[in-house]
N, C-alpha and C positions, 0 to 999 in steps of 0.2 A: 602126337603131333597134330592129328586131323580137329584134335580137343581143339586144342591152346588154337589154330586157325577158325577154329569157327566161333571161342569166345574173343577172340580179336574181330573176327567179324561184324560178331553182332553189338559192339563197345563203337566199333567204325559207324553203325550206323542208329544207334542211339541220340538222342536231341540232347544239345547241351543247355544245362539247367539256367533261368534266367533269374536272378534273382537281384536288384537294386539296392543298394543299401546306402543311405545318407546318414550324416551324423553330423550336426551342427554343435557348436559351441557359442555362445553368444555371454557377454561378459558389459557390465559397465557401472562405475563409480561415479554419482552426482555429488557435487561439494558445490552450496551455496551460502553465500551471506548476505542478508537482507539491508537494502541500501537504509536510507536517512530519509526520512519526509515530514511536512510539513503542510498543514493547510490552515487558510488563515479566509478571516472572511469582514470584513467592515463594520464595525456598526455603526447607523445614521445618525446624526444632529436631532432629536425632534423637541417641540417644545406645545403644552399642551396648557389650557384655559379654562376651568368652569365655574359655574356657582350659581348664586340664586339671590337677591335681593344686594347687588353692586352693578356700580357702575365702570366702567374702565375710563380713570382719567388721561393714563394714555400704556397702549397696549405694549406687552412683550414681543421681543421681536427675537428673532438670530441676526448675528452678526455675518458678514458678507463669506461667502469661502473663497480664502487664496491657498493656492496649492503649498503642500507643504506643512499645513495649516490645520489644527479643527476650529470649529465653528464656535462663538463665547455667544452670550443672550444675555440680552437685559430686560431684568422684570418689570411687570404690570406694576402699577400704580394707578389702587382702587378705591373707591369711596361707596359708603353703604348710603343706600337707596333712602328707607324708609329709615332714619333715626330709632333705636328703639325695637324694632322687630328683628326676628332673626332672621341671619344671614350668614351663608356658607362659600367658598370657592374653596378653586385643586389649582394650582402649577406645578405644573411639571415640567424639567428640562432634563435631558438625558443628552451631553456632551458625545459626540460620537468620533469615533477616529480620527485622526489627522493622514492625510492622504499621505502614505508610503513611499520612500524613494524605490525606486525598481531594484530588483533582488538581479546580481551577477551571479552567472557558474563558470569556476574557472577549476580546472583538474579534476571534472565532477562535481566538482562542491562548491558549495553556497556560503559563502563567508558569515552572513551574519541572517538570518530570517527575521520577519517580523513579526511582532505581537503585538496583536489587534484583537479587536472586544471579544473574540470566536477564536483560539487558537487551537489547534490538537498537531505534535510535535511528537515524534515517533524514532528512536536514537537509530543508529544502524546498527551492523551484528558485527561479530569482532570476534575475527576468524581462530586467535590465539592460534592453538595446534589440531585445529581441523585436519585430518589427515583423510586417506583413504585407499585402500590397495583390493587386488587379488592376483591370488598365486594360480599356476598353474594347477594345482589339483583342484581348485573352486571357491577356495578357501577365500571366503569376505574378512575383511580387516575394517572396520570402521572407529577412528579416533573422534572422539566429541569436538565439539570446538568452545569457543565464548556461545554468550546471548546471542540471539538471531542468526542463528549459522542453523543448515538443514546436511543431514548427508544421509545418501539412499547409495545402495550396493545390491546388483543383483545379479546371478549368474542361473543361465536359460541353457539348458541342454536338448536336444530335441534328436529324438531317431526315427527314421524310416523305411520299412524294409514293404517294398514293394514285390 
């Protein structure tokens, strides 16, 4: 009996063990579809003159811009200098844009985009059966989707025993 009292004793004043323990679970499924865009850029009206042994009887010009509009030109009319010698010129006109009605967004979307000298037009993605899960034991599930669709699935465990 004086045993069992004196290992009761010394268990009474023993230090209890400290020991921390965390355990995190962290989990998450990304599902994107890549929207629609469109960038568009102007090209200018220019109209260009050269040469060598003429005269300009009377010059090319652009025509006025009214909105809505692109610019028309009417050519040189030219007469060579020297009879007889040789003689060269360049015209050039390069027709540029006609100014754009303004583009609406109505439900996200853009009814109709324009196309202009500079276009690059980019469709969006199309989610079809994009899917994505995880189960309780960690288990990633990822369904493909259409074009332009991304899916990311990641499952983070983390322990810590301090």
């Amino acid at each position: 009996m004086k045993r069992l009292a004196f290992v009761f004793g010394i268990t009474l004043l023993a230090a209890p063990a400290h020991a921390d323990i965390t355990h995190k679970i962290q989990s998450s499924v990304s599902l994107s579809v890549d929207g629609a865009g469109s960038v568009a850029a102007r090209i200018p009206s220019t109209y260009s003159l050269s040469g060598n042994n003429i005269s300009v009887d009377s010059g090319g010009s652009l025509s006025a811009l009214t909105a809505g509009s692109a610019v028309g030109y009417t050519p040189a009319s030219l007469s060579v200098v020297t009879a007889g010698d040789a003689f060269s010129y360049t015209e050039s006109f390069i027709e540029g844009d006609a100014t754009p009605s303004a583009t609406t967004v109505a439900s996200g979307v853009v009814g109709s985009l324009p196309m202009l000298g500079s276009t690059t037009t980019t469709s969006g993605g199309y989610a079809d059966s994009l899917a994505g899960s995880i189960k309780t034991s960690g288990a990633i599930t990822l369904t493909a989707g259409g074009a332009g669709t991304h899916a990311v699935g990641q499952v983070i465990q983390e322990l810590t025993i301090k």
